[in-house]
C-alpha positions in Angstrom: -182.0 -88.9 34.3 -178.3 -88.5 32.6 -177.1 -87.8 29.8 -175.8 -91.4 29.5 -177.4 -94.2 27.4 -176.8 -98.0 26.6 -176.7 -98.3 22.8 -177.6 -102.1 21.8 -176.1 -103.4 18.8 -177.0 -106.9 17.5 -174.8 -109.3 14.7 -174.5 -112.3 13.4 -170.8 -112.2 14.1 -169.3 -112.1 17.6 -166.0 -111.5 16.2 -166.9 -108.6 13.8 -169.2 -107.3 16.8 -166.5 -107.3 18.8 -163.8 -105.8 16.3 -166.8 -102.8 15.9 -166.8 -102.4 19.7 -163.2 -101.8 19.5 -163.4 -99.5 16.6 -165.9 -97.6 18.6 -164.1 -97.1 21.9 -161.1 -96.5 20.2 -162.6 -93.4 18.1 -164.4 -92.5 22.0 -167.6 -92.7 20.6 -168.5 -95.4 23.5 -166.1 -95.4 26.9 -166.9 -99.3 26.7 -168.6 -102.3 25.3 -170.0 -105.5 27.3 -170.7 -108.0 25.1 -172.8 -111.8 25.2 -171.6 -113.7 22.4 -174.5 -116.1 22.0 -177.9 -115.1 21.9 -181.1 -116.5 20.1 -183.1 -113.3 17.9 -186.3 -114.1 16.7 -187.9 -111.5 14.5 -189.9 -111.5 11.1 -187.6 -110.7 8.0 -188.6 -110.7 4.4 -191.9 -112.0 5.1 -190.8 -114.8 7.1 -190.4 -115.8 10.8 -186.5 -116.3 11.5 -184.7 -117.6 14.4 -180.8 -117.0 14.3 -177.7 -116.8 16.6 -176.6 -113.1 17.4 -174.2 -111.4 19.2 -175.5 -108.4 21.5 -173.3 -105.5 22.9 -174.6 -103.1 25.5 -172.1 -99.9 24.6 -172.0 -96.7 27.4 -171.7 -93.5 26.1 -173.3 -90.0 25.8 -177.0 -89.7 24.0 -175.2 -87.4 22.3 -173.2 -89.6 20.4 -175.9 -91.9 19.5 -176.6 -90.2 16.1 -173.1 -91.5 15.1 -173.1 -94.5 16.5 -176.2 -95.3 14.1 -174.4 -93.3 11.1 -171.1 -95.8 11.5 -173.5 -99.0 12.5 -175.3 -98.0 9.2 -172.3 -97.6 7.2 -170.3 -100.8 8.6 -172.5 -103.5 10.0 -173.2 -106.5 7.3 -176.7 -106.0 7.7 -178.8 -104.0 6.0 -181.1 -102.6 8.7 -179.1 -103.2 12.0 -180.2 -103.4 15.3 -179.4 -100.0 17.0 -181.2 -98.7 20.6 -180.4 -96.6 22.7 -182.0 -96.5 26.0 -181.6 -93.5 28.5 -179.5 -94.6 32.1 -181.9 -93.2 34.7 -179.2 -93.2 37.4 -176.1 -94.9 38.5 -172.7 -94.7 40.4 -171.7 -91.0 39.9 -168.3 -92.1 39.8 -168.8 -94.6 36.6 -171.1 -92.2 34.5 -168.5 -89.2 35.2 -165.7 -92.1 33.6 -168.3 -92.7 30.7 -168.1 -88.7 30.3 -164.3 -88.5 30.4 -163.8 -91.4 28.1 -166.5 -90.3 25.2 -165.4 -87.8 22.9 
């Protein structure tokens, strides 16, 4: 196990997903951000079944930094609960999760 995660973020806007990514890497809170710009999320909201067009980002970074990640994600995203989770990176190429290190703040 590392102390790298992948942090998933969901929204209804590629664009502003996209522009949040950047926001993110710029302030180092994430070395990077891959993003798939068309998804289908089907999940119960407000008592009823929806079935909408997201955005998904899969953002490297330290599991340190996750509790900000949420804090901004809560503060900025449009939604009012947003999709934030963080999953632990078991292993990897030493040489990438050392970059992820040197690029996160």
């Amino acid at each position: 196990m590392t102390d790298v995660v992948e942090v998933v973020i969901t929204a209804a806007d590629a664009d502003w997903l996209a522009a949040f990514t950047r926001r993110l890497v710029d302030d180092r809170l994430a070395a990077c951000g891959q993003q798939i710009a068309a998804i289908r999320s089907i999940y119960r909201w407000d008592g009823e079944v929806q079935d909408d067009p997201e955005a998904r980002v899969a953002l490297h970074t330290r599991a340190d930094l996750v509790p900000r990640i949420v804090e901004r994600a809560n503060a900025e995203h449009p939604y009012d609960v947003p999709c934030v989770l963080a999953m632990p990176v078991l292993a990897g190429n030493p040489a990438y999760l050392d970059w992820v290190r040197q690029q996160t703040a």
